[in-house]
C-alpha positions in Angstrom: 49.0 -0.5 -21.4 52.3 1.0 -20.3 53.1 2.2 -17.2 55.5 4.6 -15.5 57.8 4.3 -11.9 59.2 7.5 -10.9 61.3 7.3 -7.7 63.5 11.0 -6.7 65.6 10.4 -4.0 68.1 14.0 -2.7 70.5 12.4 0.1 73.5 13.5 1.2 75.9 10.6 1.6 77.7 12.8 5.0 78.2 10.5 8.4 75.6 12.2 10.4 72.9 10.2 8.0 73.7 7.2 9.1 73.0 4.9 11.6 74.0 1.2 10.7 77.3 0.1 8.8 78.7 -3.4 7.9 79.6 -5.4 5.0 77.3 -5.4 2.5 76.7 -9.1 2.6 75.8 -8.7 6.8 73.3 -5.3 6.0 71.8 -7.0 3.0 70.9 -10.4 5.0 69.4 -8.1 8.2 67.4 -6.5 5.8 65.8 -9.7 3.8 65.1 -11.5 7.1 63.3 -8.1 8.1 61.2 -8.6 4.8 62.6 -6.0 2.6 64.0 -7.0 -0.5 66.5 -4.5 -3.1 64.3 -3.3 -5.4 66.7 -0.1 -7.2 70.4 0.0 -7.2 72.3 3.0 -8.7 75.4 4.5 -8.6 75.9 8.5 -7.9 78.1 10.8 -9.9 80.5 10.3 -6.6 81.2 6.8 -7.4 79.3 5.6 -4.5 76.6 2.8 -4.9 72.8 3.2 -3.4 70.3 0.5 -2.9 66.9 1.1 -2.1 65.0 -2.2 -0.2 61.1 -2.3 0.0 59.2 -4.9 1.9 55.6 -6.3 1.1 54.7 -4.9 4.5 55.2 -1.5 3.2 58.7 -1.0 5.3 61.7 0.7 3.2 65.5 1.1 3.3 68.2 3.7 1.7 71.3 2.1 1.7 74.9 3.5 0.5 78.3 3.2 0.2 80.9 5.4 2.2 84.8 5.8 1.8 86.2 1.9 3.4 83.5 -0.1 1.6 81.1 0.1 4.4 77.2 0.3 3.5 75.4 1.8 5.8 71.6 3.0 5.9 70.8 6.4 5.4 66.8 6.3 5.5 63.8 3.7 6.4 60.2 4.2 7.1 56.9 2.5 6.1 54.7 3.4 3.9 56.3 2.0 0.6 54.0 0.5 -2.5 55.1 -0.5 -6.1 53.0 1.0 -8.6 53.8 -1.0 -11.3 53.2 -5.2 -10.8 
């Protein structure tokens, strides 16, 4: 049996979608001691990276990259499953 994942995700990577910034290695570790894990990683056609973290609890996380290196989160809410196991 095969299976299919879709994910569409339309964010604009401007300041005013932001509202927490650090090093990579300081956002990433808040996020897996709040359960979330990085499940997709892409880059955009900017040149900026996106992770999006999911947690078994059904909590998510958009994270990017903005001009300086920062990553900052753009989106989170609940609600999140994986379809495919």
């Amino acid at each position: 049996m095969f299976g299919t994942a879709l994910a569409v995700f339309s964010f604009s990577a401007n300041a005013a979608n932001f509202s927490a910034c650090g090093p990579f290695e300081a956002l990433d570790k808040t996020l897996q001691k709040a359960g979330e894990a990085p499940i997709l990683a892409w880059i955009e056609s900017d040149g900026s990276y996106r992770f999006f973290y999911g947690g078994k609890a059904g909590a998510w996380t958009l994270v990017a990259t903005v001009p300086g290196g920062l990553f900052c989160t753009m989106r989170d809410g609940k609600g999140f499953d994986i379809l495919i196991k």
